[in-house]
Each structure stands twice: as C-alpha cells, then as structure tokens.
C-alpha positions as CSV (number, residue, x, y, z in Angstrom):
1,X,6.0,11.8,-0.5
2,X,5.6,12.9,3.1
3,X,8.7,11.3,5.2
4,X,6.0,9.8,7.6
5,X,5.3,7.4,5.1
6,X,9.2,6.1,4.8
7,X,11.9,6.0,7.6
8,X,15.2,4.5,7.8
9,X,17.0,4.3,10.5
10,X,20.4,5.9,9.8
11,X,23.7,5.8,11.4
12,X,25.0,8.9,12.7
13,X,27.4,10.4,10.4
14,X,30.9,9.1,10.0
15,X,29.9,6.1,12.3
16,X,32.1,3.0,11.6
17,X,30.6,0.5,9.2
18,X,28.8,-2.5,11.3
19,X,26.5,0.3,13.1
20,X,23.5,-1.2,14.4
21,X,20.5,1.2,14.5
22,X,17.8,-0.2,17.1
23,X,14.6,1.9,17.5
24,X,13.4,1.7,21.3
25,X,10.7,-0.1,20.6
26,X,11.6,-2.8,18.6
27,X,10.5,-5.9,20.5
28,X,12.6,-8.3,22.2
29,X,14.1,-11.1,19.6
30,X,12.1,-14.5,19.6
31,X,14.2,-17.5,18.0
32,X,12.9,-20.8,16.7
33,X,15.2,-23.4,16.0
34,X,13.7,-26.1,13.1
35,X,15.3,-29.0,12.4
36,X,14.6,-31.4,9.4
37,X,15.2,-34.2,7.1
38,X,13.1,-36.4,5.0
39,X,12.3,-38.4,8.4
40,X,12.3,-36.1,10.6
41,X,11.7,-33.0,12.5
42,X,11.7,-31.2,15.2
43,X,10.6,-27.4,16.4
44,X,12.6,-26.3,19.9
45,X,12.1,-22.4,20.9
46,X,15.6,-21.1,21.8
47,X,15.7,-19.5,25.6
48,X,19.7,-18.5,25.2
49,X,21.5,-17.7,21.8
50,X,24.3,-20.3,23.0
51,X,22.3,-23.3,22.9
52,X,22.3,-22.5,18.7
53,X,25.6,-23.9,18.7
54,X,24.1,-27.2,20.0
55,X,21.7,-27.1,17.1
56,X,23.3,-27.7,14.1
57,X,23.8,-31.4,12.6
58,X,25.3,-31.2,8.8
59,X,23.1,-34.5,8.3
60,X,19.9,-32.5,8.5
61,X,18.5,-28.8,7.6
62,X,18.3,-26.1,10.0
63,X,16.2,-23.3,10.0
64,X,16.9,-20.4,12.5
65,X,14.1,-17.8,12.6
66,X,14.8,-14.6,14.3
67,X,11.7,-12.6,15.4
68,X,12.4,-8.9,16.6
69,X,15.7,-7.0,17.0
70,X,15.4,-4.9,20.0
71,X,18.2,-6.4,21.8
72,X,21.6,-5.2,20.2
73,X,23.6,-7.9,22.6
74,X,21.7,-10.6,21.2
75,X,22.1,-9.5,17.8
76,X,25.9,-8.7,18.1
77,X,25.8,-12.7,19.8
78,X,24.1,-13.8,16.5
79,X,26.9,-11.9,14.4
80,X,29.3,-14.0,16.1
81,X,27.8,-17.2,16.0
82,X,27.0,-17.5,12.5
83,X,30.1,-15.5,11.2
84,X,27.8,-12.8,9.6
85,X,29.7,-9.7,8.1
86,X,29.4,-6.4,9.6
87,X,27.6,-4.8,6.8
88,X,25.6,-7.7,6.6
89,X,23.8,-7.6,9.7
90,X,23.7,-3.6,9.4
91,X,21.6,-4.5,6.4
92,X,19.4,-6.9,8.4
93,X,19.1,-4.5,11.2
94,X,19.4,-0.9,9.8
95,X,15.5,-1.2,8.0
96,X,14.1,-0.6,6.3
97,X,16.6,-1.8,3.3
98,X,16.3,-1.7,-0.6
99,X,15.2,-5.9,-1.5
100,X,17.8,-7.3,-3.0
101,X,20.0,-10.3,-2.8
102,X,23.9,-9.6,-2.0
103,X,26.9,-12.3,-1.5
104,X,29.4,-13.0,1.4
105,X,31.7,-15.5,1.0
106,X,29.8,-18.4,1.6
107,X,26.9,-17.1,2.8
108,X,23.9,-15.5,0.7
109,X,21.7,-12.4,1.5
110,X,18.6,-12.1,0.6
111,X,16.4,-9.4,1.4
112,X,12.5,-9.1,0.9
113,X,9.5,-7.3,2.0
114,X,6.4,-8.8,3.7
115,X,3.3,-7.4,3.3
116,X,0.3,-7.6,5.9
117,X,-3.5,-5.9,6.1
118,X,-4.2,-3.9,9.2
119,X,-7.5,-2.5,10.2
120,X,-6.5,1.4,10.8
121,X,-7.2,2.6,14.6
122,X,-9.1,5.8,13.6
123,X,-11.5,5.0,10.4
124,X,-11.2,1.2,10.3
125,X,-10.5,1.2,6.5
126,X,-8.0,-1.7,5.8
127,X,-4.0,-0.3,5.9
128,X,-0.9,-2.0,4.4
129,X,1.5,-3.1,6.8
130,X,5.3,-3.8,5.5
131,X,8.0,-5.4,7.3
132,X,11.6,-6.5,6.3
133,X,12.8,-10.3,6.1
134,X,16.1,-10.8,5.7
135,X,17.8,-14.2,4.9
136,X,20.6,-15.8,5.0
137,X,21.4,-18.7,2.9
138,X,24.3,-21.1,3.6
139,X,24.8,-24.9,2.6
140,X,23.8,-26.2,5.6
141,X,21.2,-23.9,7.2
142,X,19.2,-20.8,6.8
143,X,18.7,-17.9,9.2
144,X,15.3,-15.4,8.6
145,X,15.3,-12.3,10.9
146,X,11.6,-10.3,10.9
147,X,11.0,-6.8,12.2
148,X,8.2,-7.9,14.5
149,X,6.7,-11.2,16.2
150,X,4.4,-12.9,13.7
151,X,4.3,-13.7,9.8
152,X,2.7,-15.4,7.1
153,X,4.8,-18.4,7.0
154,X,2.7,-20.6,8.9
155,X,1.6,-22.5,5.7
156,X,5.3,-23.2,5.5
157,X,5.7,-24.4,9.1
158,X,2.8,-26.6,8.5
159,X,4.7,-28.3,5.4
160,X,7.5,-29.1,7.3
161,X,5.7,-30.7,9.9
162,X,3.3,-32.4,7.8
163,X,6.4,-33.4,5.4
164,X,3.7,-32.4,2.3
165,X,5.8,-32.0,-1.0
166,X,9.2,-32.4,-1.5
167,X,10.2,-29.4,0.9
168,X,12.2,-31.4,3.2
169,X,14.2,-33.6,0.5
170,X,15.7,-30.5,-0.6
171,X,18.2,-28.2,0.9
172,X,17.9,-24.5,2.7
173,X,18.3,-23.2,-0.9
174,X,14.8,-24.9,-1.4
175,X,13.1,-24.0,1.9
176,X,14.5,-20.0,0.8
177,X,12.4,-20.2,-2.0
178,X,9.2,-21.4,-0.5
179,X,10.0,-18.8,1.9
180,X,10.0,-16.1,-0.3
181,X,7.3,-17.9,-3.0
182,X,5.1,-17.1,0.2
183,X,5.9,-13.6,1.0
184,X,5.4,-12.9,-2.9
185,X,2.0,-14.9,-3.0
186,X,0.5,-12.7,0.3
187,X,0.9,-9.7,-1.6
188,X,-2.3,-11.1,-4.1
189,X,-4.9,-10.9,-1.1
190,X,-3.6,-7.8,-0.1
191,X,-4.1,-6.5,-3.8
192,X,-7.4,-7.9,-3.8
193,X,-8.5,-6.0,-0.9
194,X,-7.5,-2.9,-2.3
195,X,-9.1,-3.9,-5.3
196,X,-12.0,-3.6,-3.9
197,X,-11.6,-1.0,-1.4
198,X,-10.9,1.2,-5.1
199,X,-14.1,-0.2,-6.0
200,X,-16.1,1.5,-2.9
201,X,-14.2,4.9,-3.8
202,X,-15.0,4.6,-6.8
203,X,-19.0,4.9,-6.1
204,X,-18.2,7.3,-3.5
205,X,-16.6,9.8,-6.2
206,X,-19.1,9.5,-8.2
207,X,-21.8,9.8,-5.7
208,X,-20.8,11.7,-3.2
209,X,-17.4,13.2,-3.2
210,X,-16.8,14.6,0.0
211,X,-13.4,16.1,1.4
212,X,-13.0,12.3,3.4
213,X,-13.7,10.5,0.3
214,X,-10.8,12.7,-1.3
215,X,-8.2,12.1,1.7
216,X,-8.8,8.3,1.6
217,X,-7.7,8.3,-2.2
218,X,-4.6,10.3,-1.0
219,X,-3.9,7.7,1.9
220,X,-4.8,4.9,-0.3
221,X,-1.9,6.1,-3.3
222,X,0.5,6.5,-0.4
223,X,0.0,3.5,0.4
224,X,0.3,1.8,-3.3
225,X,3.1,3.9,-4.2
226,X,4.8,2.2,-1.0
227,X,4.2,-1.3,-2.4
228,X,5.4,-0.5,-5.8
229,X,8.6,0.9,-4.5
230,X,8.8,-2.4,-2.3
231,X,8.0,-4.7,-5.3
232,X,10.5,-3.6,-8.2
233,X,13.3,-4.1,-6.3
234,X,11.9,-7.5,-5.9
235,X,11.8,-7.9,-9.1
236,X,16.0,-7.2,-9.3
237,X,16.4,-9.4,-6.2
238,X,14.6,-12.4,-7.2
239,X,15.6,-12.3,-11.0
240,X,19.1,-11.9,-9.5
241,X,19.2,-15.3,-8.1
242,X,17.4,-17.0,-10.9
243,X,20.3,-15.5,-13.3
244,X,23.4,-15.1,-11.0
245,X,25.6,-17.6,-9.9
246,X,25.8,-18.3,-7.0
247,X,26.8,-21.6,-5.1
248,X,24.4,-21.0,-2.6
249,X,21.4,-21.5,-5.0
250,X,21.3,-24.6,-6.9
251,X,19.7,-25.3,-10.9
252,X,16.9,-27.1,-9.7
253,X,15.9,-24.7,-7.1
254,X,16.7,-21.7,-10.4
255,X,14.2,-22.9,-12.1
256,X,11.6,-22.8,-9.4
257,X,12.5,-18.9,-8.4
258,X,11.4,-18.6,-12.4
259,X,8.0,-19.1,-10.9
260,X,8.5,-16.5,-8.2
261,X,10.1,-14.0,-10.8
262,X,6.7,-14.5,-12.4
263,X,4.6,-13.4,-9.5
264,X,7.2,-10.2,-8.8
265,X,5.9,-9.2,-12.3
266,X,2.0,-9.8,-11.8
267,X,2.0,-8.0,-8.4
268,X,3.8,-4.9,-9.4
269,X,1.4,-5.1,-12.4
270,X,-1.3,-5.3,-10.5
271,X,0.2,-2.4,-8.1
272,X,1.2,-0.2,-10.6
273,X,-2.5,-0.4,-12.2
274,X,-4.4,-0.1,-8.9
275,X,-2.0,3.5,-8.7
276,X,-3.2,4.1,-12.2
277,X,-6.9,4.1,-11.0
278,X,-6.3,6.1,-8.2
279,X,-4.7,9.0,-10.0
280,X,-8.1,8.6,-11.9
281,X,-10.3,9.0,-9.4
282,X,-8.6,11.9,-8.0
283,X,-9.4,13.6,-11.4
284,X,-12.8,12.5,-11.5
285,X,-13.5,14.0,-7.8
286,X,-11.9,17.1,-9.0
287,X,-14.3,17.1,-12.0
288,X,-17.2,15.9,-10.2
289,X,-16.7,18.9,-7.7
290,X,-16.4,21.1,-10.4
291,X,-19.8,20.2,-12.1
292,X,-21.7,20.4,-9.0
293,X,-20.5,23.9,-8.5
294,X,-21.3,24.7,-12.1
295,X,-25.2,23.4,-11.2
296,X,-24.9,25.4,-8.3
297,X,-23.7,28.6,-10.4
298,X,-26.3,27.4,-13.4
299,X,-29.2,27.4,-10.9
300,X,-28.0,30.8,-9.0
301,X,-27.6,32.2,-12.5
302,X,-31.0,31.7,-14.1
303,X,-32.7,32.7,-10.8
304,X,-30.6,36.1,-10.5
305,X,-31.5,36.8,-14.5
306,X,-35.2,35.8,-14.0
307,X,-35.2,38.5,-11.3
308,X,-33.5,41.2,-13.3
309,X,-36.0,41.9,-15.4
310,X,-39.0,41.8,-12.7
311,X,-36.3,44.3,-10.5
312,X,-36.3,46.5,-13.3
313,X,-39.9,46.7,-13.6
314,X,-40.4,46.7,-9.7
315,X,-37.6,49.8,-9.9
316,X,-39.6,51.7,-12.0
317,X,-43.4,51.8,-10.7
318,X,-41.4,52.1,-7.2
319,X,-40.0,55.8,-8.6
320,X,-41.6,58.8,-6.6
321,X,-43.1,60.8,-9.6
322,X,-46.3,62.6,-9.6
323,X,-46.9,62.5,-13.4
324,X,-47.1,58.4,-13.9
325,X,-50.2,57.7,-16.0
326,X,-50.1,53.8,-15.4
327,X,-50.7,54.8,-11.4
328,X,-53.7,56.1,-12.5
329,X,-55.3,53.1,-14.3
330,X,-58.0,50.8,-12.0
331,X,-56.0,47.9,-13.4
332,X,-52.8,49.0,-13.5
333,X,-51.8,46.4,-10.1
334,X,-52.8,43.1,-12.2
335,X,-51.3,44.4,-15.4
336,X,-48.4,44.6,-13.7
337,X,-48.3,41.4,-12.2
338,X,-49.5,39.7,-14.9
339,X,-46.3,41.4,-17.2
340,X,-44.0,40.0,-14.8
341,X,-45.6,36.5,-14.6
342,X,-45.2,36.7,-18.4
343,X,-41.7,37.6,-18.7
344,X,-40.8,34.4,-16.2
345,X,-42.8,31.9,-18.3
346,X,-41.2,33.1,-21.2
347,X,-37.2,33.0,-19.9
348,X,-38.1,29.5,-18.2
349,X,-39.6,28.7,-21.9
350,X,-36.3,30.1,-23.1
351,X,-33.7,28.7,-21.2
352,X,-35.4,24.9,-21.5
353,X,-35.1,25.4,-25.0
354,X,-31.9,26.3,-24.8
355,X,-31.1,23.2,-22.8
356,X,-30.0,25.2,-20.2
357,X,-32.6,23.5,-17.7
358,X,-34.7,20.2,-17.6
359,X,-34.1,17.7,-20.6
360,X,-34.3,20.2,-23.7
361,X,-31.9,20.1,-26.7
C-alpha cells in the first residue's frame, strides 16, 4: 500500500522510551471534566490542567476527555497528574497505534479506532476518516484522549445527562464500554455508505468504465483495506477484555463487551466482504475494457476483409495493360460494380451466419 495512506509518527532512533511525537499541526488539547452519580451530574470545561486535581470525588464517577495533543507541556502535565507510565502515554500520543488493550498496574489501556465519513475536497465522493481513542480505565475515573476536536459520542453525553439506562449506576468500567459499544456501532453507517457507494461503481463498470471509474475502485479498496486493518485488531482488543482478567473490568460489565465482541465480528465481516467486491469489480472493468476493444477490433476486422476483396478487384482493372478485353465491353463499368456489391452482400450474409455480427447463431 502507498505509505500516504498509513503514517506513524516515529521516534527518532535510539530515543529514550516515553518520546512524545507531536505533528505541528495537531490542535491544541480541549478537556471536559464529567462528573456523575445516580443523582447527579455535572459537565465543567477545564481552562488549566491543575484544576483536575480539584475534580475528583471517589463518591462519584469522573470522566476526563482529552481532545487534541498539540501541546507536549500539557500532555507531559497530564502524565503527571494521573500517574500515566511513560510508554503509556507514548502509545496515546505516538498514533497511530495497533488497537489493543494493555495493563499498568492499576490502570487499564485501551486503545480503539473511530471511524468518521468525510466528503472529499476534490470529487466530493464520501472518504473514511480514522482517528485514535485511547482510554484509560481506573476504579474511580476514566480518561479518553482523541486525535482531533469532535466525536461520535454525543449519544453518550446525552445519556449521562438525561440519566437514560443504567449508565450512571455503574462504574467507569461501564461507561468504557458504552464508550467503545459506540465507536464499534458508527462503523455500520459508515459500511452502509460504502455499500452503496460499491453499488454506483458497480453500474458504472458495467456501463461506462472509464479511467475515473477505475481510480475510484482503487481509492475506495485503500480505503477498506484501512478499516480492516483497524477492525481485526479490534477484534483482539475487545475479546481481550471480555476473556482477560483484569480488576479494572468487572463480570457484569464482561458480559456486556460479549455484545461489542459481536459487532467487531459483523463489521470486519462486512469490511472484509465490501473488499471482496471491489477486487471484483476491478476484474470486471478489466474485462469489460477488454470486450469493447474486441468490438472495436471485430468491427475494424470485418470492414478491413469486406474491402480486400473489392481492393483486389479495384487493383486489377486499375493495371495499365493495353490487352484487357473486359475494358472493351459497353457494360463492363456496371458489371463491375455490381460483382463487388455482390461479394459484400454475400460476406455480410456470411459473417451474420456465422454470428459474427447482428443476432445470428
């Protein structure tokens, strides 16, 4: 796969382990405190990291969610608030990362990928857009860091605040799952898009297989191949935690990542199908390019041997001899004509029986 399609940021080599790789422009970090319980709960936007410290009550939930990393301070800040390891937030930071779900002491890593649809700048087709959420699960609150401002967690936001379900009765193990239940669940209407995106190519290879038709199929497999290599480690990460054990996930909550598991399974399915149809319709534009140059060759061919023979006739009354009886002849013009108009009806009678043209056998 071209490398413009998949970058990590890497460490120079033989830096120290920790290294935090910030692209310049990664956008400045945006941090929402959310505080629950099963009365209560509260939103506050965070203006300075130190006021986190100020946020935390063990009687209630908190939620920390960090939007944007282009601020290395900050981050480093956030390191040493919350205790994070080293390698740990290299992972967070460092993107894009392999999912998967990765234990420190008593803290849990989890790492997933978001999916979004984009309208692309130049031909306005839809485009996948992928971003890394990383979260960290404790027993008392859970931090999410995002690559970039904005998600597609509002429905879970909403659930808080509208206290709908049994989201806050349960712990940040709980409101980890719901997290990631909702990252898995908007890959489906992404699918579905492409679903029917394949659909449109589909006509258009059959109907009109141009050289764009053919480079959209190319961008459009990129693109799938992208999402399957984000969803099967997702598959690892999230049967990991419904198999592992580890304190930071309870039973309960277990058997509700079963459910998620599930929906790992169905998308990459669903992915790995879609990229099944797309190497399919790159062999039927191949084949329906070569069959319209065969008609072009079949139709250049019959003309070029109905005009052979009429040639060969034309070359011979064309020769300069004195001694040519037919030149003679009152009637020798029509005759002429009228042997050449015959030797076309008959190859055209020929070739239809042959099936070569029109709708004979």
């Amino acid at each position: 796969m071209s490398p413009k399609y998949f970058k990590k940021k890497h460490t120079k080599v033989g830096a120290r382990p920790g290294t935090l790789v910030i692209p310049k422009d990664a956008p400045a970090p945006k941090i929402t405190s959310i505080q629950y319980s099963a009365t209560e709960h509260r939103s506050v936007t965070v203006d300075s990291v130190d006021e986190l410290k100020e946020e935390f009550n063990e009687n209630e939930v908190t939620w920390v969610d960090i939007q944007g990393f282009g601020d290395r301070s900050i981050m480093r800040k956030l390191g040493t608030i919350f205790s994070l390891h080293p390698l740990l937030l290299e992972d967070i930071v460092n993107v894009p990362q392999r999912p998967k779900s990765e234990p420190y002491d008593d803290q849990l890593l989890v790492i997933i990928r978001m999916v979004r649809l984009d309208d692309d700048e130049t031909t306005g087709d839809p485009k996948v857009d992928m971003e890394q959420v990383s979260m960290v699960i404790t027993k008392n609150y859970l931090i999410t860091f995002q690559e970039k401002h904005g998600d597609i967690l509002d429905p879970v936001r909403k659930r808080l605040l509208g206290n709908k379900g049994i989201i806050r009765k349960r712990g940040p193990d709980y409101l980890a799952y719901v997290i990631a239940d909702t990252i898995i669940d908007g890959y489906y209407p992404v699918l579905e898009v492409v679903g029917d995106h394949l659909e449109s190519l589909e006509d258009a290879v059959i109907d009109n297989p141009s050289p764009a038709v053919l480079g959209e199929l190319n961008r459009l497999k990129n693109q799938l191949i992208n999402l399957r290599r984000a969803i099967w480690p997702q598959r690892e990460a999230i049967n990991e935690l419904v198999r592992g054990d580890h304190s930071m996930i309870s039973d309960e909550v277990g058997v509700y990542l079963r459910d998620t598991y599930d929906h790992c399974i169905q998308t990459s399915e669903v992915a790995e199908m879609y990229r099944e149809m797309v190497t399919g319709l790159m062999n039927t534009y191949l084949s329906s390019v070569a069959n319209r140059t065969n008609e072009v060759m079949k139709v250049l061919t019959i003309m070029a041997s109905i005009f052979i023979p009429l040639t060969f006739m034309a070359g011979i009354y064309g020769m300069n001899f004195e001694h040519m009886p037919e030149l003679q002849y009152q009637y020798s013009y029509g005759i002429l004509w009228a042997a050449m108009a015959a030797v076309v009806i008959g190859m055209l009678i020929f070739f239809y029986r042959k099936g070569w043209i029109g709708s004979g056998r």
